[in-house]
Backbone as numpy.savetxt, mean C-alpha at the origin, in Angstrom:
# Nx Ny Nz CAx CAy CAz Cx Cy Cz
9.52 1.06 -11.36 8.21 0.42 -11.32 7.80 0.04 -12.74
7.28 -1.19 -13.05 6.90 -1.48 -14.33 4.93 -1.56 -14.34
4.55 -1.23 -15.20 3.17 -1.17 -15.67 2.27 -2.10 -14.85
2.82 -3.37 -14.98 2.23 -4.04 -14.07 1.90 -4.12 -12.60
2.94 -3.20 -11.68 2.90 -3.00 -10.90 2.07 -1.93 -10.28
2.20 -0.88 -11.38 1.29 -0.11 -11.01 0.09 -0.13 -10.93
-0.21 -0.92 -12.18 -1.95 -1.65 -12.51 -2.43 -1.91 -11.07
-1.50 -2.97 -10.43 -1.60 -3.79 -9.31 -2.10 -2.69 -8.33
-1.38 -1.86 -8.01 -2.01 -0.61 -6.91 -2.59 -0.02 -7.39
-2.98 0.45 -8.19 -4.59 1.13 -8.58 -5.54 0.53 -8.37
-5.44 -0.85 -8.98 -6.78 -1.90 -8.91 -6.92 -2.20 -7.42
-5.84 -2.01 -6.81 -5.97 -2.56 -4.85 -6.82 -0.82 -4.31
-6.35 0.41 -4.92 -7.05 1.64 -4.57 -8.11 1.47 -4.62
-8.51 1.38 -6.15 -10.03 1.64 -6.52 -11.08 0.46 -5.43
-10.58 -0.29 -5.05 -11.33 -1.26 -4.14 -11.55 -0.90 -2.55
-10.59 0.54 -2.23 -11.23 0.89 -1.31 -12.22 2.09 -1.10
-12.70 2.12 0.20 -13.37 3.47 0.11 -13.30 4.87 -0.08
-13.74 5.66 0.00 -13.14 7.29 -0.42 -11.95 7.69 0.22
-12.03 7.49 1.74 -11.28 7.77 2.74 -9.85 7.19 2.57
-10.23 5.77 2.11 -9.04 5.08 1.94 -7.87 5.43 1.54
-8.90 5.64 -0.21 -8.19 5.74 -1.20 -7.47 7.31 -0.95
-7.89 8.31 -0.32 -7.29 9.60 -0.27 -5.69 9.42 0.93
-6.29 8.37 1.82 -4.93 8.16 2.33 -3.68 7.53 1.64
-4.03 6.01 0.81 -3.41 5.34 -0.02 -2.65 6.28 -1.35
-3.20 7.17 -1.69 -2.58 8.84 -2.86 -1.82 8.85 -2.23
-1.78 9.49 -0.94 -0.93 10.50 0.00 0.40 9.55 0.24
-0.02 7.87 0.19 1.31 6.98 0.67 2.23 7.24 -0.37
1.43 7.26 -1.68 2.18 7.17 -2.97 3.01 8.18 -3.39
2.71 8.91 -3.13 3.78 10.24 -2.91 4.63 10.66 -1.79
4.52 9.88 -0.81 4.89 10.46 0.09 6.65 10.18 0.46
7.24 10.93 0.67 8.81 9.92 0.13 9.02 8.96 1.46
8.43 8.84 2.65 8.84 8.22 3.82 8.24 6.92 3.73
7.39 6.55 2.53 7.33 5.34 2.48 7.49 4.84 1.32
7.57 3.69 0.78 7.89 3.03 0.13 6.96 1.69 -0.37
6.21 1.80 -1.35 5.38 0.10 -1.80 6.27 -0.61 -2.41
6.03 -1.65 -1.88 7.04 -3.10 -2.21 5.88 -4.29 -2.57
6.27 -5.41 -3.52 5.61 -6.17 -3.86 6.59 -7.32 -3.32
6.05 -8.26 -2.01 6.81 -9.20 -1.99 5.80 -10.57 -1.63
6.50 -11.89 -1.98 5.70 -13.15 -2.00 5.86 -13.50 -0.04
4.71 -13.98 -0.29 4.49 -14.41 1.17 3.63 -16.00 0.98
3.80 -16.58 2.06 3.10 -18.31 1.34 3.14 -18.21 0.04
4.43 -18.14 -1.16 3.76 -18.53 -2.28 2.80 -17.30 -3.16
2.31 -16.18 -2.38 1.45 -15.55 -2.63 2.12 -14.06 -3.15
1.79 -13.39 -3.94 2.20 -11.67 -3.77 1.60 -11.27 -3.50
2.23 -10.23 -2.31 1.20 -8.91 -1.82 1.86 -7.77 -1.93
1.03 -7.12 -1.54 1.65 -5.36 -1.49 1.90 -5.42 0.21
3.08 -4.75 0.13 3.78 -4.27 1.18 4.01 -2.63 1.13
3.84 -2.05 2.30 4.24 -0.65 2.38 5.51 -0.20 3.61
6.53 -0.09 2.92 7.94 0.04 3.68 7.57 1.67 4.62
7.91 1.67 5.62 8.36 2.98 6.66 9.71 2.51 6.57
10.53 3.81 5.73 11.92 3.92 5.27 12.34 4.37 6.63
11.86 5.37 7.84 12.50 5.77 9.02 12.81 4.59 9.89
11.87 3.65 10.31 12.17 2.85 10.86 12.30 1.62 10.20
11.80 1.15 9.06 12.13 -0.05 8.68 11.65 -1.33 8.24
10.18 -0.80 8.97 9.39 -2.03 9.24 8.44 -1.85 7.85
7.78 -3.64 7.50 7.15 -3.81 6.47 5.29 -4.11 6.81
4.57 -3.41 6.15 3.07 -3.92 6.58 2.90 -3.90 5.42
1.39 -5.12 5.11 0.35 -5.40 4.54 -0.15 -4.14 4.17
-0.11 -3.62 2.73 -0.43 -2.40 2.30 -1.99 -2.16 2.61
-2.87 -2.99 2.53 -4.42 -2.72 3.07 -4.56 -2.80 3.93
-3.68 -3.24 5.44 -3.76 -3.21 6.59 -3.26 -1.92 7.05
-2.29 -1.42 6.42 -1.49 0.06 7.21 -2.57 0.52 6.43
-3.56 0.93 5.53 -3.89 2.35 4.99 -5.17 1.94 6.24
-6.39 0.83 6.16 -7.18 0.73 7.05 -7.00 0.79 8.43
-5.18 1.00 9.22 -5.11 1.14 10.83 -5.55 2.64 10.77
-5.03 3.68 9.43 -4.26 4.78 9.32 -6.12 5.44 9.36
-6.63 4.67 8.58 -8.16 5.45 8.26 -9.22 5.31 9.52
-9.00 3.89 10.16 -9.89 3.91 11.33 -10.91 3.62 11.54
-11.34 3.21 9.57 -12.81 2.51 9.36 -12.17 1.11 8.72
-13.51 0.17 8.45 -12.99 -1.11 7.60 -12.93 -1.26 6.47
């Protein structure tokens, strides 16, 4: 991970709510997943890999299914 990247997910943390952000910690450590930065339209986003199965989500969409508020 380079500096920049990390900047990038802190500054996407600090923008959510308490709840969020205590789930979004827990991703970051957690070894079953994985943040990925990949371009989509042209665009970069954060992606959050599930290494068990495989699949890629919208890193502010999986922490907000996971929290249950908006």
């Amino acid at each position: 991970m380079n500096i920049n990247f990390i900047q990038r997910i802190e500054n996407v943390i600090s923008n959510l709510n308490p709840k969020q952000q205590g789930i979004a910690r827990n991703l970051q450590i957690d070894p079953k997943f994985q943040i990925l930065e990949m371009m989509i339209y042209g665009r970069s986003e954060l992606f959050i890999k599930d290494l068990s199965s495989g699949q890629n989500y919208i890193f502010v969409n999986f922490i907000k299914s996971r929290c249950n508020c908006d």
